[in-house]
C-alpha positions in Angstrom: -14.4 -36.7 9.8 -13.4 -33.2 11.5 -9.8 -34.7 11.9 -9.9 -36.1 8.4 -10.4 -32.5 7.6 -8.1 -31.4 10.5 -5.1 -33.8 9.0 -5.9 -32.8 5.1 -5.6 -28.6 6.5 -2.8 -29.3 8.0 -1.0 -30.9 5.1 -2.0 -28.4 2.7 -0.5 -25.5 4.9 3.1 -27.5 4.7 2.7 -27.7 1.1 1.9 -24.1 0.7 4.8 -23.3 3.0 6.9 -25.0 1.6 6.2 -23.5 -2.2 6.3 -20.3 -0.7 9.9 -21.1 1.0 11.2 -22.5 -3.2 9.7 -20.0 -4.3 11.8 -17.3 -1.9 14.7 -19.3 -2.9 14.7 -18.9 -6.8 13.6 -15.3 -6.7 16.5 -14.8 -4.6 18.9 -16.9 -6.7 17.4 -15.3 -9.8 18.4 -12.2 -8.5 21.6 -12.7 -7.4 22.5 -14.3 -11.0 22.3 -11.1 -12.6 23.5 -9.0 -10.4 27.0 -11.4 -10.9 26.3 -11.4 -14.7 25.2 -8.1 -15.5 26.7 -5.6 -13.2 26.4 -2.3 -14.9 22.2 -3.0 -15.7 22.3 -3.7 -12.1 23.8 -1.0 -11.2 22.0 1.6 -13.1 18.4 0.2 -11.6 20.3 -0.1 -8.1 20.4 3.5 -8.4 17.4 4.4 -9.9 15.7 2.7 -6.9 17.9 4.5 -4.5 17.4 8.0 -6.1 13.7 7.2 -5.8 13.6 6.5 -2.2 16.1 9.1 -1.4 14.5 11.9 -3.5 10.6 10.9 -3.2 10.0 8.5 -0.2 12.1 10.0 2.4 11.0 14.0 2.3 7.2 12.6 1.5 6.4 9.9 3.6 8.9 10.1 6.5 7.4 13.2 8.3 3.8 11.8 8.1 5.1 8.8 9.5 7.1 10.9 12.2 4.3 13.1 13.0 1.6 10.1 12.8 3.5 8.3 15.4 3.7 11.1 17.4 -0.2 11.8 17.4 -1.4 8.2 18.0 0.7 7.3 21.6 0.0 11.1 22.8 -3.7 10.7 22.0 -3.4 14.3 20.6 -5.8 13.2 17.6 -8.6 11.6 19.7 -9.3 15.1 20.9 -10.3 15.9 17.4 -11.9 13.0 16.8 -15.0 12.4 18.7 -17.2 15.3 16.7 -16.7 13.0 13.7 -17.8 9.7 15.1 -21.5 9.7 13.6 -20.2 10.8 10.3 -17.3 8.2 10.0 -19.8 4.9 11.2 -22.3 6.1 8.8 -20.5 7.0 6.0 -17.5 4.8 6.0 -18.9 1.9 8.4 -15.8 2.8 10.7 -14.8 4.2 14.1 -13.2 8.1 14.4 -9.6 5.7 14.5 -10.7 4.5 11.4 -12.0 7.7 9.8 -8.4 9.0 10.5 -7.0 5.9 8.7 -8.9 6.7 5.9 -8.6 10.6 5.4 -4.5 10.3 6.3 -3.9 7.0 4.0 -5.8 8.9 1.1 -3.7 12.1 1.2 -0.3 10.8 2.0 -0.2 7.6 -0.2 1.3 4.3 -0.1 1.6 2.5 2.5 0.8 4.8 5.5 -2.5 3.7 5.1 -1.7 0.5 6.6 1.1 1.0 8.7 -1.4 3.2 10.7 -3.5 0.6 10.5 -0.7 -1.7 11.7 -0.3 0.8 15.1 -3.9 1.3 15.7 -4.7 -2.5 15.9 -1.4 -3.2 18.0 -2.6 -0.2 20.7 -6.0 -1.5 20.7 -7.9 1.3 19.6 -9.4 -0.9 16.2 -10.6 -4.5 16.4 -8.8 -6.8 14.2 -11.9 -6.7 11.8 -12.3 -3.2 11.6 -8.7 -3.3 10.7 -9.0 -6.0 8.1 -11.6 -3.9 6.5 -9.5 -1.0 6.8 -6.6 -2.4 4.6 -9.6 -2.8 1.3 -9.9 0.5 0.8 -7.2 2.9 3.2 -4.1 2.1 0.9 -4.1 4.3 -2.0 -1.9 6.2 -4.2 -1.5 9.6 -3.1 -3.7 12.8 -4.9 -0.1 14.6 -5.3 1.2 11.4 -7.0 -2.0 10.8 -9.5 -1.8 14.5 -10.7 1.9 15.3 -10.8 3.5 12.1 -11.4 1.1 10.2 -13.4 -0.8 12.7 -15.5 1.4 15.4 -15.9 5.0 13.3 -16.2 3.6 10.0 -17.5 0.7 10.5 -19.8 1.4 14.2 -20.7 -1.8 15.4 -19.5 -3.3 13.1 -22.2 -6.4 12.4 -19.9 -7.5 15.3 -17.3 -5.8 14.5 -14.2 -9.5 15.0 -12.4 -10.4 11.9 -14.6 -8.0 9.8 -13.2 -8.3 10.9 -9.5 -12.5 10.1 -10.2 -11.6 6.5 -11.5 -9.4 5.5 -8.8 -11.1 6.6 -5.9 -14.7 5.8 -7.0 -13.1 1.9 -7.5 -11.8 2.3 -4.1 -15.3 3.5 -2.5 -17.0 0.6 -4.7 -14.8 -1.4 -3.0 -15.6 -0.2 0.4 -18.6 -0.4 -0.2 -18.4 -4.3 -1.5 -16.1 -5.5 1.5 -18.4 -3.4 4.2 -22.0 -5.0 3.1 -21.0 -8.4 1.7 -17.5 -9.4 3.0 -17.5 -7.3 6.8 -20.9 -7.5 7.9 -21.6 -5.8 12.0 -18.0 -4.3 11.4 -18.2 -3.1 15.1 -19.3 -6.3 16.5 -16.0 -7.2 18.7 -14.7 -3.8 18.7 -12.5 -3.7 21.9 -13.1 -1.0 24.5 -12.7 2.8 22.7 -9.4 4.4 23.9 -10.7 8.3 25.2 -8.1 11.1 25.0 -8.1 10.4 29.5 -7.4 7.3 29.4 -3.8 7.5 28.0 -1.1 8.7 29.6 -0.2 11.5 28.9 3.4 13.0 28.7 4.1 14.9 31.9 7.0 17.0 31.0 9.9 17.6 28.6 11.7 14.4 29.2 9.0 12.3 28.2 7.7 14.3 25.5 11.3 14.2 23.9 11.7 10.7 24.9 8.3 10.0 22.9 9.7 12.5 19.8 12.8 10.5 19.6 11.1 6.8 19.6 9.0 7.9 16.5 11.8 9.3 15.0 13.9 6.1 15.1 10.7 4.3 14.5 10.0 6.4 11.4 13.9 5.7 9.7 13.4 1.7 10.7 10.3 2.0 8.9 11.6 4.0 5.6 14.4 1.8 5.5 12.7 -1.3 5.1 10.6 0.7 2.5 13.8 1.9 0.6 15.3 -2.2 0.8 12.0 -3.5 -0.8 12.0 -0.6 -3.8 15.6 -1.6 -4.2 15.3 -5.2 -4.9 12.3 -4.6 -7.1 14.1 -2.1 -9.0 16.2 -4.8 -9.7 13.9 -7.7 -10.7 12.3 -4.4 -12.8 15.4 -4.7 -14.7 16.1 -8.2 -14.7 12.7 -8.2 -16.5 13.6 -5.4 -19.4 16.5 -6.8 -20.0 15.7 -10.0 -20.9 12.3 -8.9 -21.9 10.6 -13.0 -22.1 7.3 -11.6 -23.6 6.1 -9.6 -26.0 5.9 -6.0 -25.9 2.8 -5.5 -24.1 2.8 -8.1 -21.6 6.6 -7.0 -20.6 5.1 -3.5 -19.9 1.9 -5.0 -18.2 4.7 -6.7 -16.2 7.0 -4.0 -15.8 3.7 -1.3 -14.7 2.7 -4.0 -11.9 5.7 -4.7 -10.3 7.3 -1.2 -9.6 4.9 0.9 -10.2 7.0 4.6 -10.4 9.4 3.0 -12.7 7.0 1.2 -14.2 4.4 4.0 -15.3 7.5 5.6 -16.9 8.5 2.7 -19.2 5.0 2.4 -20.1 4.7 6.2 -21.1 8.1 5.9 -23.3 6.9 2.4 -24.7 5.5 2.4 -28.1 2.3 1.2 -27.2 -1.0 3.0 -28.1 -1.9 5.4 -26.2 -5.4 4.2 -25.2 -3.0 1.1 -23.9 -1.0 3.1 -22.0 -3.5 5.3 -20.2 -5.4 2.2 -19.0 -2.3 0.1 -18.4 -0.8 3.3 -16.4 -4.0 3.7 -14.1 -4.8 -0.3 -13.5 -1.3 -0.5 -12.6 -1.3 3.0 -10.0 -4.5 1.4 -9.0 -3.0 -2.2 -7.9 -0.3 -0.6 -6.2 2.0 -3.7 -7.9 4.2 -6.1 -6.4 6.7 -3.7 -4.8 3.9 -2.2 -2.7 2.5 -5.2 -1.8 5.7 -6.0 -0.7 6.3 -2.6 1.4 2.7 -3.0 2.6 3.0 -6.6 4.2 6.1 -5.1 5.9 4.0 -2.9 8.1 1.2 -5.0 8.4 0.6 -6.2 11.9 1.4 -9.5 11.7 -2.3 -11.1 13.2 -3.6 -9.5 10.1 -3.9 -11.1 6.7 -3.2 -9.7 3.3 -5.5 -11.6 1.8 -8.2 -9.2 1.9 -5.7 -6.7 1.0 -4.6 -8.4 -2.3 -8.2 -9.4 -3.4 -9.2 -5.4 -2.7 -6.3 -4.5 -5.1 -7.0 -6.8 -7.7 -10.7 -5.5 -7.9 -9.7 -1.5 -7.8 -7.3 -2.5 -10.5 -10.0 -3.7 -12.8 -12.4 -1.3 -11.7 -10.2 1.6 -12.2 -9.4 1.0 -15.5 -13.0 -0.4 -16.6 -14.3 3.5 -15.2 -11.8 5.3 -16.7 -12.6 3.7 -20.2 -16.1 4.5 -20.1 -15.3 8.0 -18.9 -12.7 8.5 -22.0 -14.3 6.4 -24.8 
């Protein structure tokens, strides 16, 4: 029976493979079609993608990812860290590594919360589960994003940007809360041995601190150049999808909001929908994170870990984020 079972897993993971492998293939064909038969729309979204990483990503997320890199092989944070310990596993369910996760992945926005998850997990200093819990509630969109981007550009300060902050992060600790009692149960069970600020090596002198400064610099433009390919092919399929908009006008912009999300939100705020639509469209979608941060985020995942939890996490904050701000608005 347990190799019937064996045999049947086994054939189902080739099948799945290989409609994940077709299903590279025709988004990649589909792709390359319009770019041959409509250059100048692929153009224009070639370069609002580009203008976006070069203007947003790059001068926000780079130095956080710099300086992050920099903190975690020195050990420099774990001297910070240890005060915070009781507060972190009580609170959060996490270690003071996680707790840092947390706090960092909720101020500086997509996806440094899992890329640090990604480099914590690969030195050791977070057990694979604490890490898969991690990804359910450490990847968020930024405070400076929700207030500026979303409230103020998008919806026009139609809904108090406070709102909006509430609805998303009380999803995400509902969440948290979900995947630590029911889904991630004795979190700290196979936690591997805690890395102290001692037991490191530290940098003795100029050479190595410089040689450590440089490998997080280069590791930090590898990093925000994968970032800048994915927003640059789904900038692309964003406007493969407008311009031969296949649904009807809502759907199009439910489409268009979850799949990349900056250009997205702005469609949706110059769409003609209502503006109850909008508003919860907008904040479901900045919620999800869409397809181009999935995307970004599976880049930097470690690659023992699964995005499943990470997807299923998403899909919930979506729905809850929308459903909170309703009742907060109606």
């Amino acid at each position: 029976m347990e190799h019937i079972i064996t045999d049947i897993h086994f054939r189902c993971s080739g099948i799945q493979k290989k409609l994940k492998n077709l299903l590279y293939i025709l988004g990649i064909l589909g792709l390359l079609l319009f770019l041959l038969m409509h250059p100048a729309e692929s153009l224009t979204c070639a370069r609002a993608g580009m203008t976006l990483w070069l203007n947003t990503l790059i001068p926000t997320l780079l130095p956080f990812i710099i300086l992050t890199g920099v903190l975690t092989h020195t050990d420099g944070i774990q001297k910070l860290l240890p005060p915070l310990e009781a507060f972190f596993r009580r609170i959060l369910g996490v270690s003071s590594w996680g707790g840092y996760i947390f706090v960092l992945g909720m101020l500086c926005g997509y996806p440094l919360g899992v890329k640090l998850v990604s480099d914590l997990y690969a030195s050791r200093r977070i057990s694979k589960k604490e890490a898969l819990y991690l990804t359910t509630f450490c990847n968020n969109p930024s405070p400076a994003f929700i207030i500026t981007y979303l409230s103020k550009f998008c919806l026009k300060d139609a809904v108090p940007a406070l709102l909006i902050f509430l609805s998303i992060f009380s999803a995400d600790l509902v969440c948290m809360l979900f995947f630590r009692f029911v889904v991630y149960r004795n979190i700290f069970s196979d936690c591997p041995v805690p890395v102290t600020a001692g037991s490191a090596k530290e940098p003795s002198d100029i050479t190595s601190i410089q040689n450590l400064l440089d490998a997080s610099i280069m590791n930090g433009f590898e990093t925000i150049t994968r970032l800048g390919g994915y927003i640059l092919l789904f900038s692309i399929l964003a406007g493969c999808i407008r311009y031969y908009h296949p649904f009807p006008a809502f759907w199009q912009y439910l489409l268009l909001g979850f799949t990349e999300i900056t250009t997205g939100l702005s469609l949706i705020a110059d769409s003609g929908l209502p503006g109850i639509i909008r508003i919860i469209t907008s904040v479901a979608a900045t919620a999800s994170g869409g397809l181009c941060i999935l995307a970004q985020t599976r880049s930097v995942l470690h690659r023992d870990l699964s995005l499943v939890p990470y997807i299923i996490s998403k899909c919930i904050n979506a729905v809850l984020a929308a459903g909170i701000l309703y009742y907060f608005i109606m």
